[in-house]
PDB file with one MODEL, atoms N, CA, C and O in Angstrom:
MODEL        1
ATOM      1  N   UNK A   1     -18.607  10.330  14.498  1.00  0.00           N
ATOM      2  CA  UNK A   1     -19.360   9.113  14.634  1.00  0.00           C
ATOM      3  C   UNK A   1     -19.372   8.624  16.075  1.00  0.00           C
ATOM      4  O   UNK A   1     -20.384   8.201  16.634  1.00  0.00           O
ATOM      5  N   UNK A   2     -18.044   8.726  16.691  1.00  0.00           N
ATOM      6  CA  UNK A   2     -18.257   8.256  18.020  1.00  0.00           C
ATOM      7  C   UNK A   2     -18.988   9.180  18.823  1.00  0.00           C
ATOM      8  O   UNK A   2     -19.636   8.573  19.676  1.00  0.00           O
ATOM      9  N   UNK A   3     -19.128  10.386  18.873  1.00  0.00           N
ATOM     10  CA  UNK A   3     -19.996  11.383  19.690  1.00  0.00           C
ATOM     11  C   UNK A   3     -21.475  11.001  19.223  1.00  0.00           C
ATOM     12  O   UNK A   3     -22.228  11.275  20.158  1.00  0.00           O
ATOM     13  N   UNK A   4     -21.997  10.614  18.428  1.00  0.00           N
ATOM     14  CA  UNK A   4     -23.461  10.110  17.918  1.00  0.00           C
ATOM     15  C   UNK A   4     -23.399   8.543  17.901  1.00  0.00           C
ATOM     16  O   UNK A   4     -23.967   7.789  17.111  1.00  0.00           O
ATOM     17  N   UNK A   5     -22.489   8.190  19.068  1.00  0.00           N
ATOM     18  CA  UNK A   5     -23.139   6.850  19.527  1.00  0.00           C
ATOM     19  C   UNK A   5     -22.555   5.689  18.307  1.00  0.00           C
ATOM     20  O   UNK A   5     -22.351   4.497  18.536  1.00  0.00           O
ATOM     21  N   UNK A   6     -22.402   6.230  17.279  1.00  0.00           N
ATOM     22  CA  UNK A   6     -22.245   5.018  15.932  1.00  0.00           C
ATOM     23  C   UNK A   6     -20.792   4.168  16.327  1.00  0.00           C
ATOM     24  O   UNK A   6     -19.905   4.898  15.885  1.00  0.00           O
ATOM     25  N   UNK A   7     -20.298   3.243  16.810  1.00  0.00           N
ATOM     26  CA  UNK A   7     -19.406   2.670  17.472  1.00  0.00           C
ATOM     27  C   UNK A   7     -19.218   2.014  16.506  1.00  0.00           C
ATOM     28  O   UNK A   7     -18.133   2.325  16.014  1.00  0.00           O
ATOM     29  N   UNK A   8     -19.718   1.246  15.956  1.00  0.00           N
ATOM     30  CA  UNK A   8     -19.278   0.165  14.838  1.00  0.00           C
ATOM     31  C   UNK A   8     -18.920   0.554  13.735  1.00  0.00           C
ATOM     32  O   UNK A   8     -17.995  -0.049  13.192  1.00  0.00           O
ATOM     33  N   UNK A   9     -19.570   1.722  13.046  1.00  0.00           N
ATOM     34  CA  UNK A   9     -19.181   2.543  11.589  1.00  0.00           C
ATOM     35  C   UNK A   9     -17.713   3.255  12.483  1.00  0.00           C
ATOM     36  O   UNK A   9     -16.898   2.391  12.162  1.00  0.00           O
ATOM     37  N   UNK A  10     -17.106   4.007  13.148  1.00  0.00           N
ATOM     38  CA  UNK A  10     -16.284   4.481  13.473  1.00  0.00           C
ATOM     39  C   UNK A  10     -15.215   3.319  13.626  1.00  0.00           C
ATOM     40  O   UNK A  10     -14.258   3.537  12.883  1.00  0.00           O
ATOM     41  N   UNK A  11     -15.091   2.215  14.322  1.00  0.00           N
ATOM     42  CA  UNK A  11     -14.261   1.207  14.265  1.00  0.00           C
ATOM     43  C   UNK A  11     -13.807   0.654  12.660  1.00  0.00           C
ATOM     44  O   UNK A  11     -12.705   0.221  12.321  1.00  0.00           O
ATOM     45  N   UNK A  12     -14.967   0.817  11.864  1.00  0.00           N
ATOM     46  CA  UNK A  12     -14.796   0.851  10.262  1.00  0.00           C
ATOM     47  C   UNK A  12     -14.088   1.950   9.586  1.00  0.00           C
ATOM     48  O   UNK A  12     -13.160   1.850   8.784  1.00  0.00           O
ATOM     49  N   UNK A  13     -14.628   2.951  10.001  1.00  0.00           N
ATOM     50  CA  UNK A  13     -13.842   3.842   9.356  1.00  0.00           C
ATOM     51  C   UNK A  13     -12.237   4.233   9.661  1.00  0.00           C
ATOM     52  O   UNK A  13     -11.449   4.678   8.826  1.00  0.00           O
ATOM     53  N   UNK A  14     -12.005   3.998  10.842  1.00  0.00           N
ATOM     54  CA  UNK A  14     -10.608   3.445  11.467  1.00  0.00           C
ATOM     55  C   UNK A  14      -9.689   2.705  11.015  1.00  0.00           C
ATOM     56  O   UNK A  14      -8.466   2.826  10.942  1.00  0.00           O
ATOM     57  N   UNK A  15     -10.751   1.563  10.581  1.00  0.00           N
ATOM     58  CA  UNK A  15     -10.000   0.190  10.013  1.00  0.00           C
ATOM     59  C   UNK A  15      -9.489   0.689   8.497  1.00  0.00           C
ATOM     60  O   UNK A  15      -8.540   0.122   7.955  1.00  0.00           O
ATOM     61  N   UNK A  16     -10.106   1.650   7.946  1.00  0.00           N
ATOM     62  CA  UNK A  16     -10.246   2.218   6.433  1.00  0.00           C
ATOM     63  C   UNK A  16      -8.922   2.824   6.567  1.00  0.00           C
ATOM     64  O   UNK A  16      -8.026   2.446   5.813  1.00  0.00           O
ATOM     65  N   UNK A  17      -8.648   3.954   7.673  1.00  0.00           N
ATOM     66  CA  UNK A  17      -8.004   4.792   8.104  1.00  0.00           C
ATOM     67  C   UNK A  17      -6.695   4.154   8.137  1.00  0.00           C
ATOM     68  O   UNK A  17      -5.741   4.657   7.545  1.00  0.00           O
ATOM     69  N   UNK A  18      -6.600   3.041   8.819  1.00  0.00           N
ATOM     70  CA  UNK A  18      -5.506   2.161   9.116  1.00  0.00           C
ATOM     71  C   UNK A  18      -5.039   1.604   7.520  1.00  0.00           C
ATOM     72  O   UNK A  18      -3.940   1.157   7.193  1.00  0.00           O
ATOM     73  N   UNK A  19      -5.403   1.661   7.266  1.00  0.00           N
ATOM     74  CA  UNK A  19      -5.369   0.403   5.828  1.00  0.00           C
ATOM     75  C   UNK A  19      -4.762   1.691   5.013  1.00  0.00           C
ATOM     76  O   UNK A  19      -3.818   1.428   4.268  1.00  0.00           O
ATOM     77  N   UNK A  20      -5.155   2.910   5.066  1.00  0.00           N
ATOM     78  CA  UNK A  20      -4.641   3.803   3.732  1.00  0.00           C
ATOM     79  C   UNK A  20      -3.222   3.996   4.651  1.00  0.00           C
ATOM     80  O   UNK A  20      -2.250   3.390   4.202  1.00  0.00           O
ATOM     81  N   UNK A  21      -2.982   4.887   6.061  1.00  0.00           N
ATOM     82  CA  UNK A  21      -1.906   5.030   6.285  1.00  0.00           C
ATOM     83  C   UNK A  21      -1.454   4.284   7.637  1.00  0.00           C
ATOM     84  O   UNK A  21      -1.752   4.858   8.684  1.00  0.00           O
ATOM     85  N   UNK A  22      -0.947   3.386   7.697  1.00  0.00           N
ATOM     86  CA  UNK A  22      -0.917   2.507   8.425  1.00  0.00           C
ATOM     87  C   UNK A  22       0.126   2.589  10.133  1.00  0.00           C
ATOM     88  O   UNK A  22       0.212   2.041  11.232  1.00  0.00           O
ATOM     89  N   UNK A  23       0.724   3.681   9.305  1.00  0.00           N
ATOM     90  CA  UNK A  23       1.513   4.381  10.197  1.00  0.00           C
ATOM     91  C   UNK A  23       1.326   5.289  10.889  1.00  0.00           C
ATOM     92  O   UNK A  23       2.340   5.850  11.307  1.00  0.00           O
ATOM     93  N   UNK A  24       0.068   5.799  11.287  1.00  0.00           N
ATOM     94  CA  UNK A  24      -0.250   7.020  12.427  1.00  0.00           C
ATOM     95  C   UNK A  24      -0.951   5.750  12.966  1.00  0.00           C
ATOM     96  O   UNK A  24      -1.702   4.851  12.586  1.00  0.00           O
ATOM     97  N   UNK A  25      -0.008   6.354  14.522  1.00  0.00           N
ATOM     98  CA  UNK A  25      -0.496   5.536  15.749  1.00  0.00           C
ATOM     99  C   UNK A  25      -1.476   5.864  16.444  1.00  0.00           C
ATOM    100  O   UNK A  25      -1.852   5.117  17.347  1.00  0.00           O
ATOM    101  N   UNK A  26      -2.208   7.240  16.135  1.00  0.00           N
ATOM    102  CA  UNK A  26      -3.184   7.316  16.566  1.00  0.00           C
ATOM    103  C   UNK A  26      -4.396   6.724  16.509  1.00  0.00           C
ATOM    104  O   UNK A  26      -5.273   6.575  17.360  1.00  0.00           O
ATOM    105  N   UNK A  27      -4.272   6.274  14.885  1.00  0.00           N
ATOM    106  CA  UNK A  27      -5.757   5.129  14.543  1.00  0.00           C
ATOM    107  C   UNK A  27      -5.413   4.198  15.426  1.00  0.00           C
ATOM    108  O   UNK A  27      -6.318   3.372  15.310  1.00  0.00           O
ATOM    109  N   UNK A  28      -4.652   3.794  16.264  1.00  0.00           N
ATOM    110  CA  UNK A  28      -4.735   2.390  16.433  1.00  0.00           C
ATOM    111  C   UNK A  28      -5.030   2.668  17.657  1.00  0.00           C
ATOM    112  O   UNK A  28      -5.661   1.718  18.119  1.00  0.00           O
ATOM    113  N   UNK A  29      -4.848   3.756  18.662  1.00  0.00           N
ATOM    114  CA  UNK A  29      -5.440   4.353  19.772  1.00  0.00           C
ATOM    115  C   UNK A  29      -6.766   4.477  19.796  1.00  0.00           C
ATOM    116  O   UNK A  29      -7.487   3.799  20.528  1.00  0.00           O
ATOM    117  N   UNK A  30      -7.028   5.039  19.283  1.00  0.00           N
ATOM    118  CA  UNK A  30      -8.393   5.515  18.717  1.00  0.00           C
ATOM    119  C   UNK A  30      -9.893   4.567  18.792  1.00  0.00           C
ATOM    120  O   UNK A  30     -11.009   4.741  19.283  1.00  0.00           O
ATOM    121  N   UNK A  31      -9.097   3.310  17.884  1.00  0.00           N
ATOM    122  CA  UNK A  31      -9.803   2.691  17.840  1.00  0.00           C
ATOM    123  C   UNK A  31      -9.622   1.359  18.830  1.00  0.00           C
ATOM    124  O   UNK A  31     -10.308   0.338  18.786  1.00  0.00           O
ATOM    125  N   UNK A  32      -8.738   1.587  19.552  1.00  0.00           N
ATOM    126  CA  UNK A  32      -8.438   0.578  20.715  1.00  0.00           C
ATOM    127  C   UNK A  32      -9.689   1.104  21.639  1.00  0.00           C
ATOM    128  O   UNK A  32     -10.551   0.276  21.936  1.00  0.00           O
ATOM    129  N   UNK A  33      -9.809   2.413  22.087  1.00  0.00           N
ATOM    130  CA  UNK A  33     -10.901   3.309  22.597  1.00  0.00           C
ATOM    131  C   UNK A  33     -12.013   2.702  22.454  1.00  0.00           C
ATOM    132  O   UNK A  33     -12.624   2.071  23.316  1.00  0.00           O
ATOM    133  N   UNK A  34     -12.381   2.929  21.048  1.00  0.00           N
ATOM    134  CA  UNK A  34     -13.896   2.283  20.818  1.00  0.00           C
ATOM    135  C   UNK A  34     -13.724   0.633  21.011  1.00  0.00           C
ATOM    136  O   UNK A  34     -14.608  -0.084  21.480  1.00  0.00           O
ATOM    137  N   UNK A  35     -12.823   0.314  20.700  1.00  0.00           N
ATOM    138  CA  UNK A  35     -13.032  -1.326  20.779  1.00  0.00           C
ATOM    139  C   UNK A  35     -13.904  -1.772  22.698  1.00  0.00           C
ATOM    140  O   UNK A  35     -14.903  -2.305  23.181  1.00  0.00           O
ATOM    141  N   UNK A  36     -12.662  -1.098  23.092  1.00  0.00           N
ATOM    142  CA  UNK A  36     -13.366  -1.316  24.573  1.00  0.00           C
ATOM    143  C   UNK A  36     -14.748  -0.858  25.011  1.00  0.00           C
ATOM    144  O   UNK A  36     -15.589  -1.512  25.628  1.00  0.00           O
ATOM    145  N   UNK A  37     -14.833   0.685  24.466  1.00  0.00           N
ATOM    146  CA  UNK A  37     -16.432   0.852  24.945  1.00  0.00           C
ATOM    147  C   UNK A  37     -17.715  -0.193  24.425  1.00  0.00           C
ATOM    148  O   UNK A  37     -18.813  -0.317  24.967  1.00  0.00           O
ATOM    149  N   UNK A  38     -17.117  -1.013  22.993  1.00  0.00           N
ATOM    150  CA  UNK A  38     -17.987  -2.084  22.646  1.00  0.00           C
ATOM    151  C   UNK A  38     -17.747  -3.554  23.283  1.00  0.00           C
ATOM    152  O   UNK A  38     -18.309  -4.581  22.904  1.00  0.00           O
ATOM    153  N   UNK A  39     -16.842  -3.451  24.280  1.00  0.00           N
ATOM    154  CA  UNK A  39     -16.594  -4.772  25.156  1.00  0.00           C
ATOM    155  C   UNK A  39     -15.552  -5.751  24.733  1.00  0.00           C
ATOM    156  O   UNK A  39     -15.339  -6.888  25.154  1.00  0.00           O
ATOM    157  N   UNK A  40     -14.853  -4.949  23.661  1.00  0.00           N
ATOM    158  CA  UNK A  40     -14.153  -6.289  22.669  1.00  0.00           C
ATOM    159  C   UNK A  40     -12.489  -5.944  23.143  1.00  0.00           C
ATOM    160  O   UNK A  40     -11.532  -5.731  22.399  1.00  0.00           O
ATOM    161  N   UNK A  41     -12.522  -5.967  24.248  1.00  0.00           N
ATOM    162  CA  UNK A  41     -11.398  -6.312  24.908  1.00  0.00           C
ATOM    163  C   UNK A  41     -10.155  -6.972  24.109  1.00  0.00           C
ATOM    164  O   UNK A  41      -9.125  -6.309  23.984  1.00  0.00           O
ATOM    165  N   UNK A  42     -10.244  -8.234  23.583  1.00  0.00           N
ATOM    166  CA  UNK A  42      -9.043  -8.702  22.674  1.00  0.00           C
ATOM    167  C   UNK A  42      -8.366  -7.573  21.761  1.00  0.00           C
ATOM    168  O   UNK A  42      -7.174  -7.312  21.601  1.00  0.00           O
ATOM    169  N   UNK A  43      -9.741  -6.873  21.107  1.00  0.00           N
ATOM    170  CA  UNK A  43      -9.660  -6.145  19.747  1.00  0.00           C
ATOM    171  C   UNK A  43      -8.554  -5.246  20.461  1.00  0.00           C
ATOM    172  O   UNK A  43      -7.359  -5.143  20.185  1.00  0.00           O
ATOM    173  N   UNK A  44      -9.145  -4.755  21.250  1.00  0.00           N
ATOM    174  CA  UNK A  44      -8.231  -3.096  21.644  1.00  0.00           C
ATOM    175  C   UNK A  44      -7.219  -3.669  22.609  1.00  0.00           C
ATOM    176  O   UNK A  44      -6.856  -2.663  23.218  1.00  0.00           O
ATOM    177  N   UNK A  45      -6.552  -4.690  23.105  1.00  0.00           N
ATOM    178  CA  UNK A  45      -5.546  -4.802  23.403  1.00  0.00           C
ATOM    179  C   UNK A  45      -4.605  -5.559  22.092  1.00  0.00           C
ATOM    180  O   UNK A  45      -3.409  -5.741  22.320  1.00  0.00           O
ATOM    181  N   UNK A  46      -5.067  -5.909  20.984  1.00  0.00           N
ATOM    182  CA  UNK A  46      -4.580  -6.066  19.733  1.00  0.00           C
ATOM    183  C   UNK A  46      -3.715  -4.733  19.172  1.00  0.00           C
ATOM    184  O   UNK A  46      -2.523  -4.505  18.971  1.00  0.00           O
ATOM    185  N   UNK A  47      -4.988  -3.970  19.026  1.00  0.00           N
ATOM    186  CA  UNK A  47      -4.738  -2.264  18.669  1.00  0.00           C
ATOM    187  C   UNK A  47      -3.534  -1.642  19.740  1.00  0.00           C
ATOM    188  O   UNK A  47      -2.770  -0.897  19.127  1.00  0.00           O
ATOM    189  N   UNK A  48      -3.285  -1.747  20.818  1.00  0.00           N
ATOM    190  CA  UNK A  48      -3.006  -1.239  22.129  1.00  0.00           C
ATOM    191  C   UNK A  48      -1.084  -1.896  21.472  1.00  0.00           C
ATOM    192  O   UNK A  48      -0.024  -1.289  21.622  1.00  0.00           O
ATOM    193  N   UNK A  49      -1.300  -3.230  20.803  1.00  0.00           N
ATOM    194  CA  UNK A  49      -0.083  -3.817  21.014  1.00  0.00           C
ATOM    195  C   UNK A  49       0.668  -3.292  19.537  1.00  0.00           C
ATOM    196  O   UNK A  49       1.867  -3.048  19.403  1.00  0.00           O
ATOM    197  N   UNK A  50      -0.460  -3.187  18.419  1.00  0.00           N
ATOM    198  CA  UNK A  50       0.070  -2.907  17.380  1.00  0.00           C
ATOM    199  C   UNK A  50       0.773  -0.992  17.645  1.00  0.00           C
ATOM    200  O   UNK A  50       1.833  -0.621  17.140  1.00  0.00           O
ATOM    201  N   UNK A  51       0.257  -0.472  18.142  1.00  0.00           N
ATOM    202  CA  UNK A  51       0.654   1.213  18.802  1.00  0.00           C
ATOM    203  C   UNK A  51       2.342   0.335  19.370  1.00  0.00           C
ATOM    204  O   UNK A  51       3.434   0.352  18.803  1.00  0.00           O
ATOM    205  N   UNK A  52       1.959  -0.295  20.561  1.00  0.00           N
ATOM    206  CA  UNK A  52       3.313  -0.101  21.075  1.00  0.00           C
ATOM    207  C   UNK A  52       4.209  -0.896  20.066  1.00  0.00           C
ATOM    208  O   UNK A  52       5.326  -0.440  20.308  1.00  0.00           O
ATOM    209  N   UNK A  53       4.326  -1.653  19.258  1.00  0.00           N
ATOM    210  CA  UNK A  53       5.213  -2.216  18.245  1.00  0.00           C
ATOM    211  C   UNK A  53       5.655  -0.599  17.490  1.00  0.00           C
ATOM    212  O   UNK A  53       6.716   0.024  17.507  1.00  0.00           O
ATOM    213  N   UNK A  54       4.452  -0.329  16.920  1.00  0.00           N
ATOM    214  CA  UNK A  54       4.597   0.849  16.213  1.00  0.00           C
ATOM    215  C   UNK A  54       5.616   1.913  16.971  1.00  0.00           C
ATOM    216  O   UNK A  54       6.410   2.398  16.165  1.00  0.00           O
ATOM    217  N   UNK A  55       5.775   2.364  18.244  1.00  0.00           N
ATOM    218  CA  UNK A  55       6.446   3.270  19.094  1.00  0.00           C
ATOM    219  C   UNK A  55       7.688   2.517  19.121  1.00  0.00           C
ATOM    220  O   UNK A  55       8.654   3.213  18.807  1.00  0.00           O
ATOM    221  N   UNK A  56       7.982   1.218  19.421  1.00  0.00           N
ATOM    222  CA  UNK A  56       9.221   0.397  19.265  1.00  0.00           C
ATOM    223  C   UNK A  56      10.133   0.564  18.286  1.00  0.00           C
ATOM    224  O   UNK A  56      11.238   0.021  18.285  1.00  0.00           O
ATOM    225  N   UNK A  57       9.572   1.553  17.152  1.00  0.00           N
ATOM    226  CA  UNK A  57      10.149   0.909  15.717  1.00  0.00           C
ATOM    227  C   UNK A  57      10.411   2.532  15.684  1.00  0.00           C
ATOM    228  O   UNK A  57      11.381   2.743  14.957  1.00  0.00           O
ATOM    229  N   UNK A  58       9.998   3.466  16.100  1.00  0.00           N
ATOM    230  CA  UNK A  58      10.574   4.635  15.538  1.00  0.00           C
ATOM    231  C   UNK A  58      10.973   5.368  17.025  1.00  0.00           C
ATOM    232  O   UNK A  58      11.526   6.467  17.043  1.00  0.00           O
TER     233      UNK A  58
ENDMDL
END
């Protein structure tokens, strides 16, 4: 989705992603990524903080 431009369905499907296993830190990378290429700065330093909590803990 993100290589065909779809930014907003991929941030969804992320969020889906997140919600089933909440514990790979990569969704939250991932979609910190797209957050920024859509300008939403808060979002992906949200995502950015929930990763490093996540790295804190294991």
């Amino acid at each position: 989705m993100v290589k065909l431009g779809r930014l907003e369905e991929a941030v969804e499907a992320y969020g889906e992603a997140i919600g089933t296993n909440p514990e790979y830190a990569s969704y939250y990378y991932e979609r910190s990524i797209i957050y920024q290429d859509l300008g939403l700065i808060d979002e992906a330093k949200r995502d950015l903080g929930n990763l490093m909590d996540f790295k804190n803990k294991h």
